[in-house]
C-alpha positions as a Markdown table, in Angstrom:
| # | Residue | x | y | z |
|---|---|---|---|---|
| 1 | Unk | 9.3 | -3.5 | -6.2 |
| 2 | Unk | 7.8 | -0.7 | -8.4 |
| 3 | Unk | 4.3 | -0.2 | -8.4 |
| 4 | Unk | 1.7 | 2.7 | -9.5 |
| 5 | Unk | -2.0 | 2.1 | -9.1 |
| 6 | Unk | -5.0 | 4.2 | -10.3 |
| 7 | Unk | -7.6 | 4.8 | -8.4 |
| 8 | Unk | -11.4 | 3.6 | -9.3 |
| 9 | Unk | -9.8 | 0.6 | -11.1 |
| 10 | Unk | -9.0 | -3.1 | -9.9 |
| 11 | Unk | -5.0 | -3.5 | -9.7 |
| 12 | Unk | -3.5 | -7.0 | -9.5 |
| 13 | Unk | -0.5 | -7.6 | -7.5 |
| 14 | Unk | 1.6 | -10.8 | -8.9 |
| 15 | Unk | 5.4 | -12.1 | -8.8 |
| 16 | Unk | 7.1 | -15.1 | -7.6 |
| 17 | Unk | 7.5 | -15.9 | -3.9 |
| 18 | Unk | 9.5 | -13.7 | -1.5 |
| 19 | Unk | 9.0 | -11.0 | -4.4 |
| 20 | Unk | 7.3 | -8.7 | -1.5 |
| 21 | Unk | 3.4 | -9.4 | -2.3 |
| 22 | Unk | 2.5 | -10.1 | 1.4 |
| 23 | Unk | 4.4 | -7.2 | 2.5 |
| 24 | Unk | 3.0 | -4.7 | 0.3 |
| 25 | Unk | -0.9 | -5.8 | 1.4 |
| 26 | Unk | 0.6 | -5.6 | 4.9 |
| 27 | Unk | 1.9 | -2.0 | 4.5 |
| 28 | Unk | -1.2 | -0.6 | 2.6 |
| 29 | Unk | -3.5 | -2.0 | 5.8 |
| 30 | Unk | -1.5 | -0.5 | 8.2 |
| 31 | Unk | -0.4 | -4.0 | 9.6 |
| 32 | Unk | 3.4 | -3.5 | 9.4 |
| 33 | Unk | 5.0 | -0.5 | 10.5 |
| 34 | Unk | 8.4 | -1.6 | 10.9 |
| 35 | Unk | 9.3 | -1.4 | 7.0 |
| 36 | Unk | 11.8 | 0.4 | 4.9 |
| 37 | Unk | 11.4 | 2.0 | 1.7 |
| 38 | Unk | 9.2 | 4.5 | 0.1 |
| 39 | Unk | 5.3 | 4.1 | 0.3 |
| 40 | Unk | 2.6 | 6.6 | -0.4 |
| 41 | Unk | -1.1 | 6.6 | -0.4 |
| 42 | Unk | -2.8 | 9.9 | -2.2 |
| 43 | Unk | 0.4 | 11.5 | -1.8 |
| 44 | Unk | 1.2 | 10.7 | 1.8 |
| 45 | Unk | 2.9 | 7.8 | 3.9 |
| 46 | Unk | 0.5 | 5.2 | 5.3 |
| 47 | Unk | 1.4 | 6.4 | 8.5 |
| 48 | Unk | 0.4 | 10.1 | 8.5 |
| 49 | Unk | -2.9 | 9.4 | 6.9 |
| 50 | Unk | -6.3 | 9.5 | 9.6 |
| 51 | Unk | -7.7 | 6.2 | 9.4 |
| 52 | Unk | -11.2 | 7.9 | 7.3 |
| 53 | Unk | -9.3 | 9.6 | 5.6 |
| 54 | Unk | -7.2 | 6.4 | 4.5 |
| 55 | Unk | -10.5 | 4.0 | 4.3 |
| 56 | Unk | -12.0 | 6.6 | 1.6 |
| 57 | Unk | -8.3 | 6.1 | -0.7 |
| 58 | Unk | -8.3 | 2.2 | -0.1 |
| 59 | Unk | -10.6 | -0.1 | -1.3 |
């Protein structure tokens, strides 16, 4: 999965089952860690981001 979304506008998320919706909600709320790929946030893994910090780039 490919994905890049602009901030200050609403993003829709769509594909068939098992195409790795769930997953990628998981990942951007922090709620599973134990992933492989490539994810970034305002430049910067999930991960390494300070929860404020993160709240103010997630909506």
């Amino acid at each position: 999965m490919s994905a890049g979304l602009k901030p200050g506008i609403t993003n829709l998320v769509a594909g068939q089952s098992g195409a790795g919706k769930s997953t990628l909600t998981q990942i951007l709320r922090k709620t599973n860690p134990g992933y492989s790929g490539l994810v970034r946030v305002a430049a910067e893994a999930p991960t390494a981001i300070s929860p404020q910090h993160y709240v103010s780039h997630v909506d």
